[in-house]
C-alpha positions as CSV (number, residue, x, y, z in Angstrom):
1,X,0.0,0.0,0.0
2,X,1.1,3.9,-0.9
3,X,0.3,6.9,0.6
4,X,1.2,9.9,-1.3
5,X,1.7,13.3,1.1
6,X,1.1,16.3,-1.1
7,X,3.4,18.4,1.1
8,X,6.5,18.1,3.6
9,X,4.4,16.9,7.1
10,X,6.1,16.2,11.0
11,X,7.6,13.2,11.3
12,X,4.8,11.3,13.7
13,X,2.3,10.5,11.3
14,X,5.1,9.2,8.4
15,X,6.5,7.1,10.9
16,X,3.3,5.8,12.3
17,X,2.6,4.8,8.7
18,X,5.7,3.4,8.3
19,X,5.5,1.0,11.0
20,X,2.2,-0.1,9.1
21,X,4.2,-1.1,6.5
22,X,2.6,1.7,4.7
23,X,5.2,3.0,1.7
24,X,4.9,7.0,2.1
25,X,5.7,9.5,-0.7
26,X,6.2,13.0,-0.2
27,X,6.2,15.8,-2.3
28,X,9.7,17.1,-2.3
29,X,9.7,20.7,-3.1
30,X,7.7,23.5,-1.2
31,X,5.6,24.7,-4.6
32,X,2.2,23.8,-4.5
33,X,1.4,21.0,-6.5
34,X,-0.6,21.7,-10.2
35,X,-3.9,20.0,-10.7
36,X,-1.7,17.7,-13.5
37,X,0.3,16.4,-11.0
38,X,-2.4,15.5,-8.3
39,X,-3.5,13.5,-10.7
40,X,-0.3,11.7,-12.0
41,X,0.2,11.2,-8.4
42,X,-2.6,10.0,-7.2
43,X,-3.2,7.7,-10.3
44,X,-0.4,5.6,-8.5
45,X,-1.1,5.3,-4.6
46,X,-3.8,3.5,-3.0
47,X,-4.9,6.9,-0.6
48,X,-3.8,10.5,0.1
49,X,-2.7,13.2,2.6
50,X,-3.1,16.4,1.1
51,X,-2.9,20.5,2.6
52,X,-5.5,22.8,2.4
53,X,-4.8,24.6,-0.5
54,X,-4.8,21.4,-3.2
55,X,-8.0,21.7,-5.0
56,X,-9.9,18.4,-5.1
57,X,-12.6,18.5,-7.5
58,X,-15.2,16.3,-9.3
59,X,-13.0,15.4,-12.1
60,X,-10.1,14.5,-10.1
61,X,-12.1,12.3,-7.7
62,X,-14.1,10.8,-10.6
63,X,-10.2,9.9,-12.1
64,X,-9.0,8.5,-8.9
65,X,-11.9,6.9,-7.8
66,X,-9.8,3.7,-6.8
67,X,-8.6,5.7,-3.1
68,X,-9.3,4.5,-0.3
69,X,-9.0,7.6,1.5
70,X,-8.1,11.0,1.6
71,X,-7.1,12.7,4.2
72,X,-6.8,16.8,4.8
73,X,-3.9,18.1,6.8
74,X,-6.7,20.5,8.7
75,X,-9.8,21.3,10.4
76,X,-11.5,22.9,7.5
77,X,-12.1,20.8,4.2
78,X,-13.8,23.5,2.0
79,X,-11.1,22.9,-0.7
80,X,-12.6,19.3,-1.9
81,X,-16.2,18.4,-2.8
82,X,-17.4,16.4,-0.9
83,X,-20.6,15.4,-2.3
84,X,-18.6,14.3,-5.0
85,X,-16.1,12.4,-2.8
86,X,-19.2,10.7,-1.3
87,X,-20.8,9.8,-4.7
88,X,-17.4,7.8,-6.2
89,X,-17.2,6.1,-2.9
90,X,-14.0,7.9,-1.1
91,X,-14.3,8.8,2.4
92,X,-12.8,12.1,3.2
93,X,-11.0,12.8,6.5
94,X,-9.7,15.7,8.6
95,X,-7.7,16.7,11.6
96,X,-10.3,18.1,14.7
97,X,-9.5,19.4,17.6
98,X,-5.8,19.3,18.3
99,X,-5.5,22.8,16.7
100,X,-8.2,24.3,18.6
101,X,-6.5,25.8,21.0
102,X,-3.3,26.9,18.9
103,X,-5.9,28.7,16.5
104,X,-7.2,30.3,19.0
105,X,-4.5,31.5,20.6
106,X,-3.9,33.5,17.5
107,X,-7.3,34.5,17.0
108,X,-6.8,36.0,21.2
109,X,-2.9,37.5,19.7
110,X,-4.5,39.3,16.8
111,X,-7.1,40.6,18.9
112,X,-4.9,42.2,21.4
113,X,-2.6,43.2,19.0
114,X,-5.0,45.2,17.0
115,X,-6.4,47.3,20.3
116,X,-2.8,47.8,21.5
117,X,-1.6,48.9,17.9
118,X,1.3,46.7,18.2
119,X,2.3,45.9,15.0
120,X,2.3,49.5,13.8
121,X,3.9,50.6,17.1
122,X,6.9,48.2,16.4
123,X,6.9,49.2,12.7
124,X,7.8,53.0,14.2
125,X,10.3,51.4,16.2
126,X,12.3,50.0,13.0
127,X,11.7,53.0,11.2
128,X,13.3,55.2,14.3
129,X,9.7,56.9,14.6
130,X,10.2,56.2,18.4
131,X,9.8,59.7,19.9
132,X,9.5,61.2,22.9
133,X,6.2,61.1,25.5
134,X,3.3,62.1,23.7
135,X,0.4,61.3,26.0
136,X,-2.8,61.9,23.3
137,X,-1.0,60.0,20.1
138,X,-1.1,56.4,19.4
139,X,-3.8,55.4,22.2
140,X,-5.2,52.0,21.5
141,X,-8.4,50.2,23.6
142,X,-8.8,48.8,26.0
143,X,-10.6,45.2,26.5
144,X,-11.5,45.1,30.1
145,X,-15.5,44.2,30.0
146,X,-16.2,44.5,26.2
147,X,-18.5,42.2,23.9
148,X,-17.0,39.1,22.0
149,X,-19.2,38.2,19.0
150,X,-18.3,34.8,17.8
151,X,-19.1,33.7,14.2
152,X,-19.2,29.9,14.5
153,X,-19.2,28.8,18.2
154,X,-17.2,25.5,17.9
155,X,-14.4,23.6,19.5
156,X,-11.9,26.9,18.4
157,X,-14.3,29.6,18.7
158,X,-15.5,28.3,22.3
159,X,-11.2,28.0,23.1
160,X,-11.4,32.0,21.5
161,X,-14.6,32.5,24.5
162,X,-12.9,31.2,27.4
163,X,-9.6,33.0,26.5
164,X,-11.4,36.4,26.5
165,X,-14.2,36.1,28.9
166,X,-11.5,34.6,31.9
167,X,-8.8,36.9,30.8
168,X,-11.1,40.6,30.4
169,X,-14.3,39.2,31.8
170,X,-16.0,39.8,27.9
171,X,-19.5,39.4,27.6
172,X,-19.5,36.7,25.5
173,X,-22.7,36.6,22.6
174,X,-22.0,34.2,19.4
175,X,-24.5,33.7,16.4
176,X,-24.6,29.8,15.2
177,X,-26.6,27.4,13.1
178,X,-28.1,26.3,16.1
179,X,-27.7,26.7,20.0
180,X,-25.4,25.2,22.1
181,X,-26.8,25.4,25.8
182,X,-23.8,23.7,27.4
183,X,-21.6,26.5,26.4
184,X,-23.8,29.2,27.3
185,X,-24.4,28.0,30.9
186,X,-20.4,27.7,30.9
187,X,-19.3,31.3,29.7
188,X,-23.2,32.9,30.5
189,X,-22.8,33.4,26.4
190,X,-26.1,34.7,24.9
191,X,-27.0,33.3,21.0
192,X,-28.3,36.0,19.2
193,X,-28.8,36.5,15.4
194,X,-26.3,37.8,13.1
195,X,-27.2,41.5,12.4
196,X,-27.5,41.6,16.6
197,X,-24.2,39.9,16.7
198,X,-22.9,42.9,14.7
199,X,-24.4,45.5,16.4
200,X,-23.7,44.3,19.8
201,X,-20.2,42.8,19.5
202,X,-16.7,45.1,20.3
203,X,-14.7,42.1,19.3
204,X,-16.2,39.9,16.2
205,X,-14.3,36.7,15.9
206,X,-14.6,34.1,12.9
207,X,-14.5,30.3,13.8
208,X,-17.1,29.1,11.0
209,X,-16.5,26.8,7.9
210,X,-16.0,28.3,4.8
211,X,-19.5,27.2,2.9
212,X,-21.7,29.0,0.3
213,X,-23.9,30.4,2.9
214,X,-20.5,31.6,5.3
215,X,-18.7,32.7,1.6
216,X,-18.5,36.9,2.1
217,X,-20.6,37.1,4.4
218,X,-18.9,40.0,6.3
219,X,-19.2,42.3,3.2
220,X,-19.8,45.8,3.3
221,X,-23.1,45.8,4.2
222,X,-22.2,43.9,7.6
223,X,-19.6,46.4,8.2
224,X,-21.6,49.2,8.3
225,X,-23.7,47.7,11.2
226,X,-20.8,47.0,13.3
227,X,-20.0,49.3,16.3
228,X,-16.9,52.3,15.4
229,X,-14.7,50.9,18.1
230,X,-15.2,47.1,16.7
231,X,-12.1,44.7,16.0
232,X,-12.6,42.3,13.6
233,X,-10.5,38.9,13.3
234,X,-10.8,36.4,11.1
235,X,-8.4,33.4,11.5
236,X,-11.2,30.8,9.9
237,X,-11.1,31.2,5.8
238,X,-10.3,34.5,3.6
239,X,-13.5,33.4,2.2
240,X,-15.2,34.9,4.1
241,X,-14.8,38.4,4.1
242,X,-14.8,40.9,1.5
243,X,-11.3,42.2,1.7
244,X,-12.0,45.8,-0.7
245,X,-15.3,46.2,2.0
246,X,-12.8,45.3,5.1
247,X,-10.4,48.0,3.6
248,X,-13.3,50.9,2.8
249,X,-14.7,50.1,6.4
250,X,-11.0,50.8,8.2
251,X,-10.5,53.8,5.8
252,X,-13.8,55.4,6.3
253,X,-13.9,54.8,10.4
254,X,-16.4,52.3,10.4
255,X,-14.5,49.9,12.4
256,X,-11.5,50.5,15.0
257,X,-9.4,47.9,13.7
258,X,-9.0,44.4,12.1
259,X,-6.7,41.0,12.5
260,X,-6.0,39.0,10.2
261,X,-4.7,35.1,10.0
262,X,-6.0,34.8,6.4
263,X,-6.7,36.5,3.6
264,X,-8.3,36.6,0.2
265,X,-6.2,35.4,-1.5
266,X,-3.6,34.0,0.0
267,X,-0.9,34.7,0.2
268,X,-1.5,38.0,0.6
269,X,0.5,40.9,-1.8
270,X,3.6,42.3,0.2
271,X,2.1,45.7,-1.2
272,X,-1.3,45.8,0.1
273,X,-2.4,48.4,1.9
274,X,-3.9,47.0,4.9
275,X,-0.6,46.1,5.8
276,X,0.4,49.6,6.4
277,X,-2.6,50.5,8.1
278,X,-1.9,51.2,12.0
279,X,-5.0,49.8,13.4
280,X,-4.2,46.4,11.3
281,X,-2.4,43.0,12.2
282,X,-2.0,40.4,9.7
283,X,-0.3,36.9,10.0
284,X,0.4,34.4,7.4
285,X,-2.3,32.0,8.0
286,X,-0.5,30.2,11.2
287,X,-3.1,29.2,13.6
288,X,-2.1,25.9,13.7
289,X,1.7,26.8,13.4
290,X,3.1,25.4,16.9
291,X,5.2,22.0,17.4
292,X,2.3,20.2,19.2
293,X,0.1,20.7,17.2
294,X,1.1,20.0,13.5
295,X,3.0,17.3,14.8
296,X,-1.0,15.9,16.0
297,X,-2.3,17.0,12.9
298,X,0.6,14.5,11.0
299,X,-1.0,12.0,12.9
300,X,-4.2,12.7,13.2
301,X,-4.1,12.6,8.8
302,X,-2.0,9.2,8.8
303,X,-4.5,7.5,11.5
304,X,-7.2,8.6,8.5
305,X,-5.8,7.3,5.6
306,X,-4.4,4.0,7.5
307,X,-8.0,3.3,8.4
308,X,-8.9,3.6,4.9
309,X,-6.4,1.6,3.7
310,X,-8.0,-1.2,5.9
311,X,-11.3,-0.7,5.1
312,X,-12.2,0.5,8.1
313,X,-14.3,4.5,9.1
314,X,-12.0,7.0,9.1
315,X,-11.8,8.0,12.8
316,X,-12.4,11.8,11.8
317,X,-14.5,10.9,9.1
318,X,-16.4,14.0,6.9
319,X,-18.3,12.5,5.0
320,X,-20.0,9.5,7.1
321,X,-22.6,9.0,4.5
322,X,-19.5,7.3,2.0
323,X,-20.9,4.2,4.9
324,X,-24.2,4.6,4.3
325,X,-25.1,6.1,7.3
């Protein structure tokens, strides 16, 4: 049996499949593959680990049929189809929870760092704009007892809740598909529906799936009903906000200030202006970037595909109606 690992992964999950007897293969450069050689590769190997920006479609599933899984090296799976997947009869996994709380520790980073200024503070430092007292200029906000909207109250947005409402005592009010009482007796969060989750929130976090009904969703209409003094962060998908609308709300006052992880697209052009803006942080899409974590991801994807191999359910399945259930 051959797995085929679309890009360099931690170590755990290639030796875990090595001592399956599993033959790995790894794609040796850091490019992205092309489309044309997903396919060659693929045509070859009995499953797949893959990253979140290879494209699976319908025609490349419908070519490779013959997997017996794929696996996505993340939490989000918005880059294959997946009704597809299900229909030629290849179960489709992912890696939950062990990034949840690396994530969100960014999403908490961003957010600070945008209502302190930070990166714009240490951007005068390097360009020796570090002058003396001035106690009106360069004020950020502060977060002491503010509102936390969360987009998409899961296992990262809840680790996003607990962060803020235990570190600034936040009010914490979140706007889901549907309710999720445990949580809300936990954090005394309130659901509430989206254009109240604008209105209401100082803080509006993303922690959603990227999916037609999430895709721009935080255009400029939404900004306009958000509060002057909001942050927003998004460390979910650059789907899902309008990034000319994110840029016309900062410019025109709308909102205080945003963080980003992601972008639209990605990466992102050194010369964009948001990345000059002072009331701006943006990362390059590393929620999941620590040592623990990728390194549970590797084996999180390997334990996938290995269960495929043996005709077993993936343990973090997608797509549980491949089974028939």
């Amino acid at each position: 049996m051959k797995v085929y690992i679309t890009r360099k992964i931690p170590d755990t999950g290639i030796e875990f499949l090595k001592s399956k007897g599993i033959e790995t293969i790894v794609w040796p450069t850091r490019n992205p593959m092309s489309p044309e050689e997903l396919n060659t590769a693929a045509a070859s190997v009995d499953a797949m680990i893959i990253m979140s920006g290879d494209k699976i479609d319908a025609k490349f599933l419908q070519n490779n049929s013959h997997l017996k899984a794929i696996s996505n090296y993340a939490v989000g799976f918005d880059n294959i189809d997946i009704a597809a997947a299900t229909k030629f009869g290849i179960p489709i996994g992912n890696t939950p929870d062990v990034l949840s709380e690396a994530t969100a520790d960014i999403a908490f980073l961003l957010m600070l760092n945008v209502s302190r200024k930070a990166f714009y503070h240490h951007k005068r430092i390097l360009n020796r704009d570090w002058d003396t007292f001035q106690p009106t200029l360069n004020l950020g906000i502060s977060l002491r007892d503010k509102t936390l909207g969360v987009f998409g109250l899961g296992r990262i947005g809840l680790e996003m809740a607990r962060r803020c409402k235990y570190a600034y005592n936040m009010n914490i009010i979140y706007h889901n598909r549907s309710r999720n009482e445990e949580i809300e007796k936990e954090l005394d969060a309130k659901y509430v529906d989206f254009d109240t989750l604008l209105k209401e929130s100082d803080v509006i976090s993303l922690h959603a799936a990227l999916t037609e009904e999430t895709k721009g969703r935080f255009n400029a209409t939404a900004f306009s009903k958000m509060k002057k003094n909001a942050i927003f962060v998004n460390t979910a998908r650059g789907g899902m906000h309008d990034e000319k609308a994110l840029l016309a709300a900062l410019e025109n006052g709308e909102i205080w200030g945003a963080g980003l992880d992601v972008t639209n697209p990605e990466p992102m052009q050194a010369d964009h202006p948001l990345l000059n803006m002072p009331n701006v942080c943006i990362l390059p899409h590393i929620g999941s970037a620590t040592q623990e974590a990728r390194s549970a991801m590797s084996l999180r994807a390997a334990e996938n595909v290995f269960a495929g191999l043996e005709g077993k359910i993936l343990p973090f399945i997608v797509n549980k109606e491949v089974y028939g259930c």
